[in-house]
MOPAC internal coordinates of N, CA, C and O (Angstrom, degrees):
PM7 1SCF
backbone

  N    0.0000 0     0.00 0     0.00 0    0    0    0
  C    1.4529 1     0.00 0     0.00 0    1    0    0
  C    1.5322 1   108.53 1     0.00 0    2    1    0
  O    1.2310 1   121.44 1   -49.17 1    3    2    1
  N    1.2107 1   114.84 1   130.83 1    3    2    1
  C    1.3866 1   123.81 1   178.34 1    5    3    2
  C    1.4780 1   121.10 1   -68.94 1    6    5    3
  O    1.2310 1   119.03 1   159.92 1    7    6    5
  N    1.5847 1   119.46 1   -20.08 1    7    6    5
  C    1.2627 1   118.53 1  -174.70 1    9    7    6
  C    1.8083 1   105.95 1   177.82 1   10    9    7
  O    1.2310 1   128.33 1   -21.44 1   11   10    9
  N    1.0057 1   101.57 1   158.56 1   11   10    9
  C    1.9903 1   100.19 1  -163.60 1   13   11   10
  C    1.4993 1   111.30 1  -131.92 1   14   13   11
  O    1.2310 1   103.35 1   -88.31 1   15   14   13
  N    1.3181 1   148.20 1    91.69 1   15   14   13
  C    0.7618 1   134.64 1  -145.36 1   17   15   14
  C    1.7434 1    92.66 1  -109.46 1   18   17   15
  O    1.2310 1   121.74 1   -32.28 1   19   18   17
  N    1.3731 1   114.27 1   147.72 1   19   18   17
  C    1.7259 1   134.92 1  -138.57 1   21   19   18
  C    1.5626 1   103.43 1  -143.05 1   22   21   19
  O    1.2310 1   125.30 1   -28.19 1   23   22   21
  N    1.0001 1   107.42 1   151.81 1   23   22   21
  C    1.7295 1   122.24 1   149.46 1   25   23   22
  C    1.3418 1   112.46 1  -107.38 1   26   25   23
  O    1.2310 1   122.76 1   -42.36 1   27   26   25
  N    1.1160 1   112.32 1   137.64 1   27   26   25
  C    1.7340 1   114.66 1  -161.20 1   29   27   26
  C    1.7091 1    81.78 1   -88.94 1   30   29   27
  O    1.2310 1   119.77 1   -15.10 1   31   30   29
  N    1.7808 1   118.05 1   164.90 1   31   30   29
  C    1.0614 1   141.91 1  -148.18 1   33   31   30
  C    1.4880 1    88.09 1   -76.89 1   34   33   31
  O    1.2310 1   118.41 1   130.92 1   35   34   33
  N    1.2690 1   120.64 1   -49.08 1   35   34   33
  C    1.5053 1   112.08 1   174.54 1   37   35   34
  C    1.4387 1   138.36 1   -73.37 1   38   37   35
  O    1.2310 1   131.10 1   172.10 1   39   38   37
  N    1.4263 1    96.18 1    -7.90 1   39   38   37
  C    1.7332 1   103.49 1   154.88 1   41   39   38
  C    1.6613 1    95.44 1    70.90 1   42   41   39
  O    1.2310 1   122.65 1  -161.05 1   43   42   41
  N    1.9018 1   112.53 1    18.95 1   43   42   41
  C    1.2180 1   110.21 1   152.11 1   45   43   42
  C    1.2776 1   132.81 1   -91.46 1   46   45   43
  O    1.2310 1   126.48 1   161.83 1   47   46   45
  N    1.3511 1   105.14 1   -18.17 1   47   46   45
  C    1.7440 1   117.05 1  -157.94 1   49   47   46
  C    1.6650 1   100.46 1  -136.78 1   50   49   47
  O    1.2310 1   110.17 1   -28.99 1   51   50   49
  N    1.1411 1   136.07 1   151.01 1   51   50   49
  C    1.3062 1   143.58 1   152.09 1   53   51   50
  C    1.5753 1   109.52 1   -86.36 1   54   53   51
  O    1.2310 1   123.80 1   -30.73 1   55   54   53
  N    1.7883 1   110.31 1   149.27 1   55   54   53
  C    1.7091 1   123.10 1  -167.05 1   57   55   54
  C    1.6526 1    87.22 1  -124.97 1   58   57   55
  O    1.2310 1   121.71 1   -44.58 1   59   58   57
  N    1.3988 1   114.34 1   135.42 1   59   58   57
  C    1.1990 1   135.57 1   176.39 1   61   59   58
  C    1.3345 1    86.84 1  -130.96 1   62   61   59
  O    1.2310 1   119.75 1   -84.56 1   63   62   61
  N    1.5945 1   118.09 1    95.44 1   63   62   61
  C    1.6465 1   147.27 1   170.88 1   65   63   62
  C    1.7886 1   105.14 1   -68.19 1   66   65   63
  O    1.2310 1   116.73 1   -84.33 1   67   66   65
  N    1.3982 1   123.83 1    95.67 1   67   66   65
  C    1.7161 1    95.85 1   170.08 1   69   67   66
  C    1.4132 1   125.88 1  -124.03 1   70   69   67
  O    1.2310 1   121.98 1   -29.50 1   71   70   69
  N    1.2334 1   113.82 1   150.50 1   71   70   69
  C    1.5898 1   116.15 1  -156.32 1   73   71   70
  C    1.6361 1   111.64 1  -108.24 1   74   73   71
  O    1.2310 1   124.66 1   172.07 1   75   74   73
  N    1.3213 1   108.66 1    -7.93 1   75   74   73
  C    1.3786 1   124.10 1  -178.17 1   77   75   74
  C    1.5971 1   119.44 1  -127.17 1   78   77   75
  O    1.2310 1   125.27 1   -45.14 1   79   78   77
  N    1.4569 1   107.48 1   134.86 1   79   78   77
  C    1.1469 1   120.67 1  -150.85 1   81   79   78
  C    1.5341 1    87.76 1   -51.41 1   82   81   79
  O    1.2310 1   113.05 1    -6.14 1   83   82   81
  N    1.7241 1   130.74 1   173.86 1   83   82   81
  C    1.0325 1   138.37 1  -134.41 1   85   83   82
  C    1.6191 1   102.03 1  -135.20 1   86   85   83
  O    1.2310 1   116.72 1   -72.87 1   87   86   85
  N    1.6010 1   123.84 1   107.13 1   87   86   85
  C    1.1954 1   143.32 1  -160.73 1   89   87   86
  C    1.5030 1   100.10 1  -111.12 1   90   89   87
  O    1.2310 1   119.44 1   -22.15 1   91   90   89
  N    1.7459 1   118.67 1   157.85 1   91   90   89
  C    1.5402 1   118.85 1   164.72 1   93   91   90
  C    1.6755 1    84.93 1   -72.24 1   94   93   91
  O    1.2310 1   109.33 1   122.58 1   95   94   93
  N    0.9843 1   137.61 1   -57.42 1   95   94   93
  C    1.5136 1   122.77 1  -150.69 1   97   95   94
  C    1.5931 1   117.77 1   -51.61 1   98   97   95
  O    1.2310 1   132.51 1   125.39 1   99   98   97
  N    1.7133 1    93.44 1   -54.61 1   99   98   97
  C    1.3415 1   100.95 1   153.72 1  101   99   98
  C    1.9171 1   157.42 1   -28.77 1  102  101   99
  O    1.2310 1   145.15 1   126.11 1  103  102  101
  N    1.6507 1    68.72 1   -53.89 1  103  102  101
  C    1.6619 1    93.35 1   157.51 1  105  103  102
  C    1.5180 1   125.39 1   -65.37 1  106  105  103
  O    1.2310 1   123.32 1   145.09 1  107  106  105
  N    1.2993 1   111.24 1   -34.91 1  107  106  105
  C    1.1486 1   132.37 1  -150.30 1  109  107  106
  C    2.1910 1    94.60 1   -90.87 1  110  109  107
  O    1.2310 1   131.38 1   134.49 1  111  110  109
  N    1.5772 1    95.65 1   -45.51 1  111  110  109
  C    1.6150 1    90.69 1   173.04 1  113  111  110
  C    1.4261 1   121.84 1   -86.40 1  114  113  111
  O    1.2310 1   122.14 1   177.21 1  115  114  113
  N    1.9556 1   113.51 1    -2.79 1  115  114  113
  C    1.0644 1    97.49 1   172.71 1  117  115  114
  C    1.7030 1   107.94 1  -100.34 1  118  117  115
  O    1.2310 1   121.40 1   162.69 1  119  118  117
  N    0.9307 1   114.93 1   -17.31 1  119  118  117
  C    1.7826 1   117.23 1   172.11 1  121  119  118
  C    1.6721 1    96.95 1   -61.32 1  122  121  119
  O    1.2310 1   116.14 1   147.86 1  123  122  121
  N    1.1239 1   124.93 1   -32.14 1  123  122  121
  C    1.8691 1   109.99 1  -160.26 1  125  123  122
  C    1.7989 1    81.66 1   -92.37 1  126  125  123
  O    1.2310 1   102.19 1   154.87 1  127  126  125
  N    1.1510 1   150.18 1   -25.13 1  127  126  125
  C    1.3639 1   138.19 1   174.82 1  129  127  126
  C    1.4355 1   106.48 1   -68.83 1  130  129  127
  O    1.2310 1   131.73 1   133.65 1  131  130  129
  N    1.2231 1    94.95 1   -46.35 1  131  130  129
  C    1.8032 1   100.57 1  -160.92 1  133  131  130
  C    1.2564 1   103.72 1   -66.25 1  134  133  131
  O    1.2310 1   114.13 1   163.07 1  135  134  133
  N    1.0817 1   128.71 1   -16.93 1  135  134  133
  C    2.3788 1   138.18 1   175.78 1  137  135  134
  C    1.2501 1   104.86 1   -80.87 1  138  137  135
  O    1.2310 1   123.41 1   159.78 1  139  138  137
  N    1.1119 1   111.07 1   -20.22 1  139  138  137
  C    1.3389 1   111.25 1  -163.65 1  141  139  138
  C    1.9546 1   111.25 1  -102.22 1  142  141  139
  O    1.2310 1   132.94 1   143.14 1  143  142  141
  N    1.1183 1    92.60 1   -36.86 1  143  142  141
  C    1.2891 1   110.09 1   173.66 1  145  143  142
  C    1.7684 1   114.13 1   -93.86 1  146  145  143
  O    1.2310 1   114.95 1   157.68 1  147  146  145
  N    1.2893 1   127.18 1   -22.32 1  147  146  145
  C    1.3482 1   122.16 1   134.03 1  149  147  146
  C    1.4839 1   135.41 1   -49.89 1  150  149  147
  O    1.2310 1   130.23 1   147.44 1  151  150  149
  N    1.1887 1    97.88 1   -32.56 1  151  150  149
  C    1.5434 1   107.97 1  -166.00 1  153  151  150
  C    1.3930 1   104.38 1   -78.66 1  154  153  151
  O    1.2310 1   119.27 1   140.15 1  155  154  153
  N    1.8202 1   119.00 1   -39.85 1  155  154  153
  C    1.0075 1   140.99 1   169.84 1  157  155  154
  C    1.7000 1   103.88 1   -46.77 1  158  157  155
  O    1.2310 1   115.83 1   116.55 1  159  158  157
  N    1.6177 1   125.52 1   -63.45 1  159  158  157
  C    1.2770 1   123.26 1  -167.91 1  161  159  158
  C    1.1472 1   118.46 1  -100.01 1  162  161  159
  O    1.2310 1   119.16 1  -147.85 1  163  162  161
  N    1.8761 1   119.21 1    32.15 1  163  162  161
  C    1.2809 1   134.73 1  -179.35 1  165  163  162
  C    1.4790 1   107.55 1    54.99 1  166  165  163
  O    1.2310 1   107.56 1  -129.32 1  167  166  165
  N    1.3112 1   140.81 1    50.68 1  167  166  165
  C    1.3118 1   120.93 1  -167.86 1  169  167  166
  C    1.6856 1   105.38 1  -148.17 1  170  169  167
  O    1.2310 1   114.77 1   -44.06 1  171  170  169
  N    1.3304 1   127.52 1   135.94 1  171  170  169
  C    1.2844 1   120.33 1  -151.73 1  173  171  170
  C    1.6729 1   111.52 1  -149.57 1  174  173  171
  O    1.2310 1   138.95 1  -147.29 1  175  174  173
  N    1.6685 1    80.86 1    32.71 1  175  174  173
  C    2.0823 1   103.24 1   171.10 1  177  175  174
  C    1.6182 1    94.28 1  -134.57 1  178  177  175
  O    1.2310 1   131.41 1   -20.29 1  179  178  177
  N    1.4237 1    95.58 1   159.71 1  179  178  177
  C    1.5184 1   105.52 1  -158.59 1  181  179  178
  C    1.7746 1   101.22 1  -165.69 1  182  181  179
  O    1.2310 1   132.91 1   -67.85 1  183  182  181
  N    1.3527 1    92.66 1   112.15 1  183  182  181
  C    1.6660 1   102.88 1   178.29 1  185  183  182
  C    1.8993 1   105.80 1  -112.65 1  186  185  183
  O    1.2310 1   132.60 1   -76.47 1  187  186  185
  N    1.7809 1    93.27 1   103.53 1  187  186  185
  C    1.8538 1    89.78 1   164.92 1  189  187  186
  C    0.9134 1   102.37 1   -87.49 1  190  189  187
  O    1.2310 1   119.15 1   -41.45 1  191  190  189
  N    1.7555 1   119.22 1   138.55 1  191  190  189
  C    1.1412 1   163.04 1   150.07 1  193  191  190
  C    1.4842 1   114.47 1   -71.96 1  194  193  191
  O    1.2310 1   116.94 1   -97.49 1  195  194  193
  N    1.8692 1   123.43 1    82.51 1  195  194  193
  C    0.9341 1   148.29 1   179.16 1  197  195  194
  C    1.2293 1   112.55 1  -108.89 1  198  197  195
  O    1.2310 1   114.56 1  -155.84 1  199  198  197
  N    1.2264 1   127.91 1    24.16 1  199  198  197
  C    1.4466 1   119.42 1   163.34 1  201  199  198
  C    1.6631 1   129.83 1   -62.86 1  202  201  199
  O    1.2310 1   125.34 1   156.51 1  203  202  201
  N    1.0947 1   107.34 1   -23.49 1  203  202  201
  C    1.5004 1   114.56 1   175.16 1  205  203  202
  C    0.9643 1   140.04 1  -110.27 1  206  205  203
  O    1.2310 1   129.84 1  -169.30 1  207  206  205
  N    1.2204 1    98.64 1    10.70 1  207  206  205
  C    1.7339 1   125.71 1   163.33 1  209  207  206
  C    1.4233 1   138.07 1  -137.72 1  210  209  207
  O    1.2310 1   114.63 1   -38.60 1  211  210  209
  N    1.1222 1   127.79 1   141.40 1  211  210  209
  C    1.4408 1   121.38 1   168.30 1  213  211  210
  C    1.3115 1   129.11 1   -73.56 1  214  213  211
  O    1.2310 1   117.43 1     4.75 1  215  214  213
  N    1.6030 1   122.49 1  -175.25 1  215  214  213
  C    1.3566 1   113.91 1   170.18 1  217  215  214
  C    2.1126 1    94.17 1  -139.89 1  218  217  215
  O    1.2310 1   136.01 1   -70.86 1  219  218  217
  N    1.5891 1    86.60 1   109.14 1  219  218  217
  C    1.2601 1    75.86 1  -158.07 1  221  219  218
  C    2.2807 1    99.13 1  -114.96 1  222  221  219
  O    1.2310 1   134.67 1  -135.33 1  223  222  221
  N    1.9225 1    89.23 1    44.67 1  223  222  221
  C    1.2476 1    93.99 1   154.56 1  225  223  222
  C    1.5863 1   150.81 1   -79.81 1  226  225  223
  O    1.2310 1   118.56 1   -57.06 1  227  226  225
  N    0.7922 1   120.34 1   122.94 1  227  226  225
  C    1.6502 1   123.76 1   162.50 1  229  227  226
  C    2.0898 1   109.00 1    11.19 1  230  229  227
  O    1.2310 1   118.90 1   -63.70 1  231  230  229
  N    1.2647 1   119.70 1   116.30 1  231  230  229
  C    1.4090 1    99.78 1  -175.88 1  233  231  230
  C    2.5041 1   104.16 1   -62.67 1  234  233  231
  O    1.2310 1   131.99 1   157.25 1  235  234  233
  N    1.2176 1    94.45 1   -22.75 1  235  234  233
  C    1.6769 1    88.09 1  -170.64 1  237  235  234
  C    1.6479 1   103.61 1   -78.50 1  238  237  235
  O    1.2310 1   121.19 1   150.39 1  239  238  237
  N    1.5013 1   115.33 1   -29.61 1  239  238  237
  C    1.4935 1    96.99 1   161.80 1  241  239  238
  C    1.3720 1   124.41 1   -69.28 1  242  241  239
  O    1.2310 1   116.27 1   149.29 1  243  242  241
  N    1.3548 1   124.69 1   -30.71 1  243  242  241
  C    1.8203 1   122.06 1   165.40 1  245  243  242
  C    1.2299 1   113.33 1   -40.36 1  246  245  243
  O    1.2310 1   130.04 1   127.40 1  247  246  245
  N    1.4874 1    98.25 1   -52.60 1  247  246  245
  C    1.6040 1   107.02 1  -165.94 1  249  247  246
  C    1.9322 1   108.30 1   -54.65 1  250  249  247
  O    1.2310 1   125.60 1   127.55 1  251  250  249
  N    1.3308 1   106.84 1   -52.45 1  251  250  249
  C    1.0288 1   135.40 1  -170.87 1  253  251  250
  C    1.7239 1   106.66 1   -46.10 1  254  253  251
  O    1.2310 1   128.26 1   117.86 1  255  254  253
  N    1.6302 1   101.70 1   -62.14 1  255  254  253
  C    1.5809 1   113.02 1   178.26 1  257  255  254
  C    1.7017 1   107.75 1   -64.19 1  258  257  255
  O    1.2310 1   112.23 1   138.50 1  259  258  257
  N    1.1992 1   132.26 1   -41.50 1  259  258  257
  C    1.0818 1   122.56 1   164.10 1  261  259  258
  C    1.7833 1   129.02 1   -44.76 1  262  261  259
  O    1.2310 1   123.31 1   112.79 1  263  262  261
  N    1.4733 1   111.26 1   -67.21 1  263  262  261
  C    1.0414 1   122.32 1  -172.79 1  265  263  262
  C    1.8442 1   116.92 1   -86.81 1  266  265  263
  O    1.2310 1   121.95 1   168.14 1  267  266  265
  N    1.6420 1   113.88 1   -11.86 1  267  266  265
  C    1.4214 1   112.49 1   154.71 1  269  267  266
  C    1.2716 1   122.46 1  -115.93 1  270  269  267
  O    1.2310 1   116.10 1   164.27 1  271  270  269
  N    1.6702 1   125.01 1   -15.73 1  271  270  269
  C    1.5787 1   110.99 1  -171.23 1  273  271  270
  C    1.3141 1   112.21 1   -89.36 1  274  273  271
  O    1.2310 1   123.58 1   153.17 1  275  274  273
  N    1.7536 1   110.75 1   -26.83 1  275  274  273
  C    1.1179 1   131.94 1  -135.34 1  277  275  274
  C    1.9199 1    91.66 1   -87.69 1  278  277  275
  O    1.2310 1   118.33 1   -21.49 1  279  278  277
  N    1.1731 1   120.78 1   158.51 1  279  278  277
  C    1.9113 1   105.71 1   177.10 1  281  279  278
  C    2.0890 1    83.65 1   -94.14 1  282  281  279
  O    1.2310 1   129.44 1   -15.28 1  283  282  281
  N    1.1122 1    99.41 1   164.72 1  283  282  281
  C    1.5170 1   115.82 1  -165.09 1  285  283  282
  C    1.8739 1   102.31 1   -91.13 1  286  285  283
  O    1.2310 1   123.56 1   -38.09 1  287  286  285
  N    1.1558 1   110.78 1   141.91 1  287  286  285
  C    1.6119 1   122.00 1  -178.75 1  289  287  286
  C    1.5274 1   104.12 1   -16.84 1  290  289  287
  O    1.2310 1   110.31 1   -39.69 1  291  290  289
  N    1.1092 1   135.80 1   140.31 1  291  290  289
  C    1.2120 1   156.87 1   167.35 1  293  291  290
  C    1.6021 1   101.83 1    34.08 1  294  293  291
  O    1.2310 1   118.83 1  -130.97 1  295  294  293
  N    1.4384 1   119.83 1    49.03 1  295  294  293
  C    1.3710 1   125.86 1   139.22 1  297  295  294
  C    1.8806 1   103.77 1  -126.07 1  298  297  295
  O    1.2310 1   123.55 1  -176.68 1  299  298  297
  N    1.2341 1   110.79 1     3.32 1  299  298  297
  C    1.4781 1   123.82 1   158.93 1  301  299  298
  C    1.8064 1   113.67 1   -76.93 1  302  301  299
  O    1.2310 1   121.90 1    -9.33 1  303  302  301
  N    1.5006 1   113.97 1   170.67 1  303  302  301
  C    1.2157 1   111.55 1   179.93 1  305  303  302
  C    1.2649 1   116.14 1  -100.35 1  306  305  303
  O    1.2310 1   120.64 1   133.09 1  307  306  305
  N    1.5893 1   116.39 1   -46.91 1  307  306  305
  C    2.1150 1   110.07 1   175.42 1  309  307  306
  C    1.5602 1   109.69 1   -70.64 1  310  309  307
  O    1.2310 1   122.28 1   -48.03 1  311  310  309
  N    1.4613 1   113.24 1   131.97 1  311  310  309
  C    1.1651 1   132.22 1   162.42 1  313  311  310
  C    1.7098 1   113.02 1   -72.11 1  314  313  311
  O    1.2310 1   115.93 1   132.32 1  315  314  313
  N    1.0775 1   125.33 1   -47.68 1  315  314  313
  C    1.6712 1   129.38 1   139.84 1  317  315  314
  C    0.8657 1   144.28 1   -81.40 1  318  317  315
  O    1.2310 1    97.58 1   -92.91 1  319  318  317
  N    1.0783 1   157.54 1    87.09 1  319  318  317
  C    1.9072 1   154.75 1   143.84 1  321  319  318
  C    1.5588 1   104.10 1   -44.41 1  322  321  319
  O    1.2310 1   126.05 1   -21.25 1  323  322  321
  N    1.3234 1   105.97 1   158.75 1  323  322  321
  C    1.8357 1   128.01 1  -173.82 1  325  323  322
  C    1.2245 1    91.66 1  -162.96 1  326  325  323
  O    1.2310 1   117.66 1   -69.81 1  327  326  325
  N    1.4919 1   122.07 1   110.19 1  327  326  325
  C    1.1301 1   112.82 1   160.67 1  329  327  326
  C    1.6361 1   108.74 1  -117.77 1  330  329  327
  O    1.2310 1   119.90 1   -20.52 1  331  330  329
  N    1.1162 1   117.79 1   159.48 1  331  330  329
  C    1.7977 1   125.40 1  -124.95 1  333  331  330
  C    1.3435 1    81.01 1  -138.47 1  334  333  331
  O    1.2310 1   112.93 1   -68.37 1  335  334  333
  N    1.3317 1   130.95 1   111.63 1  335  334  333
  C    1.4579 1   129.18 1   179.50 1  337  335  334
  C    1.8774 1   106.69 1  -120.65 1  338  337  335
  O    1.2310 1   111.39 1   -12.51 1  339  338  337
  N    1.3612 1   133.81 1   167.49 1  339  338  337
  C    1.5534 1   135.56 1   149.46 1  341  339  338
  C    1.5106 1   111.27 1   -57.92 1  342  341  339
  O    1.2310 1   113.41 1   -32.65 1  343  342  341
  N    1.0170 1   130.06 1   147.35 1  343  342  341
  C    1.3546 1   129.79 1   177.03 1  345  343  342
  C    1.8596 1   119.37 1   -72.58 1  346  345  343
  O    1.2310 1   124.70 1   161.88 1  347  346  345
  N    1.0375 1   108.58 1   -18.12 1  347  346  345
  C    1.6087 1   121.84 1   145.05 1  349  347  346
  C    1.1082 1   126.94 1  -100.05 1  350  349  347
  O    1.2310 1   118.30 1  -136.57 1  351  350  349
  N    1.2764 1   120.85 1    43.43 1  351  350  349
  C    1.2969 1   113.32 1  -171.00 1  353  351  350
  C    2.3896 1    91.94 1  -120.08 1  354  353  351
  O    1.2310 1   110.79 1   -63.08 1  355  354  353
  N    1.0026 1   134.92 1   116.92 1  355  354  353
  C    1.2393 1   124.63 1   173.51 1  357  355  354
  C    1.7371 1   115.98 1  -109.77 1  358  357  355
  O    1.2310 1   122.51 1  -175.80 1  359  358  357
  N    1.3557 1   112.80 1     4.20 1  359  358  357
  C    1.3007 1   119.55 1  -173.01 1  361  359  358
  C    1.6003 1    96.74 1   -65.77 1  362  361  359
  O    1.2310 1   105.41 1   126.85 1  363  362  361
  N    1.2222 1   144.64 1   -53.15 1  363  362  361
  C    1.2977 1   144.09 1  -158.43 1  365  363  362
  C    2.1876 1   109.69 1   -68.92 1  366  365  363
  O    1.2310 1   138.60 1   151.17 1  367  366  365
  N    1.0788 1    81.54 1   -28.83 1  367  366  365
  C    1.7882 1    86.43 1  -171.28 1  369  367  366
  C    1.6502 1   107.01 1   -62.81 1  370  369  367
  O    1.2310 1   105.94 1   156.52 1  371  370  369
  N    1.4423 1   143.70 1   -23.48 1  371  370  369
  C    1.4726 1   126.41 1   140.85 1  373  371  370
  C    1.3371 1   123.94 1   -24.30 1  374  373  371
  O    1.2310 1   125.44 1   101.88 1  375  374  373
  N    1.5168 1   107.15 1   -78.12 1  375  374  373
  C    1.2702 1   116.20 1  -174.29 1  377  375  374
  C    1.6662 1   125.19 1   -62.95 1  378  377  375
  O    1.2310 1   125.86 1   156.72 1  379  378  377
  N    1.2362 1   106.34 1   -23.28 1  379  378  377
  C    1.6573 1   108.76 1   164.74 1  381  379  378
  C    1.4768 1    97.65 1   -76.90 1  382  381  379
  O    1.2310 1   112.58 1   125.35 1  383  382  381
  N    1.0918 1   131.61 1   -54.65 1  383  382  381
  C    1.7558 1   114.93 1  -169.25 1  385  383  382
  C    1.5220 1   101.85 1   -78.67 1  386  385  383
  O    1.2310 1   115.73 1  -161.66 1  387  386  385
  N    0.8463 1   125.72 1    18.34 1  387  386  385
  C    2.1764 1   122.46 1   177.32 1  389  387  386
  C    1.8313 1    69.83 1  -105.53 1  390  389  387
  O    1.2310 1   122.28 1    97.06 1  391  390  389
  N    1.8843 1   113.24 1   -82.94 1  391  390  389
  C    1.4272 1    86.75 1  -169.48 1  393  391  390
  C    1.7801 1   149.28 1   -24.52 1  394  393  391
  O    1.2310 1   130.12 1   123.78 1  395  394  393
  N    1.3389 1    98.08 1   -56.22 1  395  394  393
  C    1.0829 1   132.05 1   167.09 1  397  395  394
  C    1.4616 1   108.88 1   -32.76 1  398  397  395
  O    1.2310 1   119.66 1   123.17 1  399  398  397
  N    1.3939 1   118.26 1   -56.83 1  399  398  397
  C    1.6214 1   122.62 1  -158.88 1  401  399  398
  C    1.1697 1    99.44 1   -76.87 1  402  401  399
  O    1.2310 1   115.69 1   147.69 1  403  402  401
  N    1.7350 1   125.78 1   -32.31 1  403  402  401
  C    1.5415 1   129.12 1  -177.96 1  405  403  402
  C    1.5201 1   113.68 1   -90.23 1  406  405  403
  O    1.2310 1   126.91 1  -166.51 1  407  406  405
  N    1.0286 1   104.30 1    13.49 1  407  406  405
  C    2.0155 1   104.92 1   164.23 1  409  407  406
  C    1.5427 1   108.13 1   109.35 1  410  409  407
  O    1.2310 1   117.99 1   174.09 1  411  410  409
  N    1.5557 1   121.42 1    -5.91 1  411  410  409
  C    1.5607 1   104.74 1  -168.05 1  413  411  410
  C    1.1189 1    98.47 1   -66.92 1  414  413  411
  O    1.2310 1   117.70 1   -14.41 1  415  414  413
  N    1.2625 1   121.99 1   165.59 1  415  414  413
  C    1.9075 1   153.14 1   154.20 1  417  415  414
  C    1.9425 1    95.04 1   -80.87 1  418  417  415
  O    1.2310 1   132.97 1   -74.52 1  419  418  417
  N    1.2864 1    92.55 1   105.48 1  419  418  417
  C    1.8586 1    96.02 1  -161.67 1  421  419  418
  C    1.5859 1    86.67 1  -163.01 1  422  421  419
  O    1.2310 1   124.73 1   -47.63 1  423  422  421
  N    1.7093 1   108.53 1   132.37 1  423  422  421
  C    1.4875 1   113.70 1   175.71 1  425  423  422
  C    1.7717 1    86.60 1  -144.86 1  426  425  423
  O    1.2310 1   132.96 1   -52.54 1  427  426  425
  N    1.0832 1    92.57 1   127.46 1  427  426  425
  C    2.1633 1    92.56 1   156.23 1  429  427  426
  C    1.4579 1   108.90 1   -99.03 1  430  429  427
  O    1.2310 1   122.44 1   -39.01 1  431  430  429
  N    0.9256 1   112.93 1   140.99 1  431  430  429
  C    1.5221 1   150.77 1   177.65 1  433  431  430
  C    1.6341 1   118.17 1  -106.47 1  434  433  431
  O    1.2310 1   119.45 1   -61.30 1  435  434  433
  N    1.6267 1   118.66 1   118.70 1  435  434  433
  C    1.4231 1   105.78 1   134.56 1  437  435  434
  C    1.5560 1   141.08 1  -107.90 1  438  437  435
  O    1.2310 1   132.75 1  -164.68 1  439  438  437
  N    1.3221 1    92.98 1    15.32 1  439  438  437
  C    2.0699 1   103.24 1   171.10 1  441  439  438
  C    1.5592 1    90.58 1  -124.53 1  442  441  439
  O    1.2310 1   130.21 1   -59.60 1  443  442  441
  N    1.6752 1    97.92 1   120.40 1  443  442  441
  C    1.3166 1   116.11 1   164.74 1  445  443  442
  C    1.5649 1   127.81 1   -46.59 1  446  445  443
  O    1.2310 1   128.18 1   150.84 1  447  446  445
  N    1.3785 1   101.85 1   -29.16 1  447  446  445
  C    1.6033 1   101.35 1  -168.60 1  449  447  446
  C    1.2549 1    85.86 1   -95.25 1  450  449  447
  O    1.2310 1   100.81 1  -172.00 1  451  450  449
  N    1.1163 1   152.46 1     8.00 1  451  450  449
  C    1.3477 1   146.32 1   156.32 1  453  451  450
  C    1.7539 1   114.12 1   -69.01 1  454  453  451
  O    1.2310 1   131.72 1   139.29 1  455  454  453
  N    1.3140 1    94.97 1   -40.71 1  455  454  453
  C    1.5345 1    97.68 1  -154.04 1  457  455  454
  C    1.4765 1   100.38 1   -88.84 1  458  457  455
  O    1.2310 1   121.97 1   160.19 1  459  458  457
  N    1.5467 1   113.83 1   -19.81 1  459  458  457
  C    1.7573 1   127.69 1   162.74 1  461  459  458
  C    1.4628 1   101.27 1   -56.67 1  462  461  459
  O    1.2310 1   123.51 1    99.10 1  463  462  461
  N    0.7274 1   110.88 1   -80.90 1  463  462  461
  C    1.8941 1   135.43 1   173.20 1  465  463  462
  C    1.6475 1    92.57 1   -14.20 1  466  465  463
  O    1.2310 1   120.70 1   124.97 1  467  466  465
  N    1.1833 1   116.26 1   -55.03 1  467  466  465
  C    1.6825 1   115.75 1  -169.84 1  469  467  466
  C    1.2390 1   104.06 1   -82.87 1  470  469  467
  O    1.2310 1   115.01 1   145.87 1  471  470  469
  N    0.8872 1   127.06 1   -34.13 1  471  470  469
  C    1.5889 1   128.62 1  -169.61 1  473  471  470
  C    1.8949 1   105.69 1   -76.81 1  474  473  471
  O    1.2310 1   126.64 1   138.42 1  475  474  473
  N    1.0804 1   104.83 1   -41.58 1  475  474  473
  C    1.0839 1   106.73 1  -179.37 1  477  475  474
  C    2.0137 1   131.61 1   -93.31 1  478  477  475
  O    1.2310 1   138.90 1  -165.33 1  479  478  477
  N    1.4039 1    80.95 1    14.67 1  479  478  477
  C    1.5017 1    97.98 1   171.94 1  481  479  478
  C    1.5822 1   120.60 1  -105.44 1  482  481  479
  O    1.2310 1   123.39 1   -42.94 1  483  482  481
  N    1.3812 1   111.10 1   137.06 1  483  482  481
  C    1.7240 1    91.31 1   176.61 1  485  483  482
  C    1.1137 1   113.26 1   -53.57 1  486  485  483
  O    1.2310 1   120.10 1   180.00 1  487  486  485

């Protein structure tokens, strides 16, 4: 399975688990599940779980999935993102600062109870 999508233990946040290195396409089919399946369990925080993979796209396709695939700050559905990286891992830090620059509510994390901690705070 390419990716597992969860209710975190506190039934505040939804876990988008992924096991395969990290694609716009990818992204793109797990964000349209993950709205849908939030939307389903009323819940509108969202921690990816990228520890076991990279994202070992092109920086102009990041750019690209951010600023055209992506729906734009608050015509999107999570009010939080957490994305959950290895502590050597630097492939993800593009795409949080492309997010970032276009308005998402988006923090990367490498201590989990950190990135709970954020998610679960107003």
């Amino acid at each position: 399975m390419d990716y597992q999508l969860k209710v975190s233990a506190s039934r505040k946040f939804l876990i988008a688990e992924v096991n395969v290195n990290m694609s716009s396409r990818l992204g793109n089919i797990i964000a349209g599940e993950a709205v849908a399946f939030g939307k389903k369990k009323y819940l509108k925080r969202i921690l990816y779980d990228l520890r076991k993979v990279r994202n070992k796209e092109d920086v102009h396709l990041k750019y690209k999935f951010v600023n055209s695939d992506m729906p734009k700050p608050g015509n999107g559905y999570f009010e939080k993102s957490a994305i959950l990286v290895s502590p050597d891992d630097a492939s993800h830090n593009t795409i949080v600062s492309f997010m970032k620059s276009c308005g998402f509510n988006v923090m990367k994390f490498e201590d989990e109870q950190k990135a709970v901690q954020w998610l679960e705070t107003q």
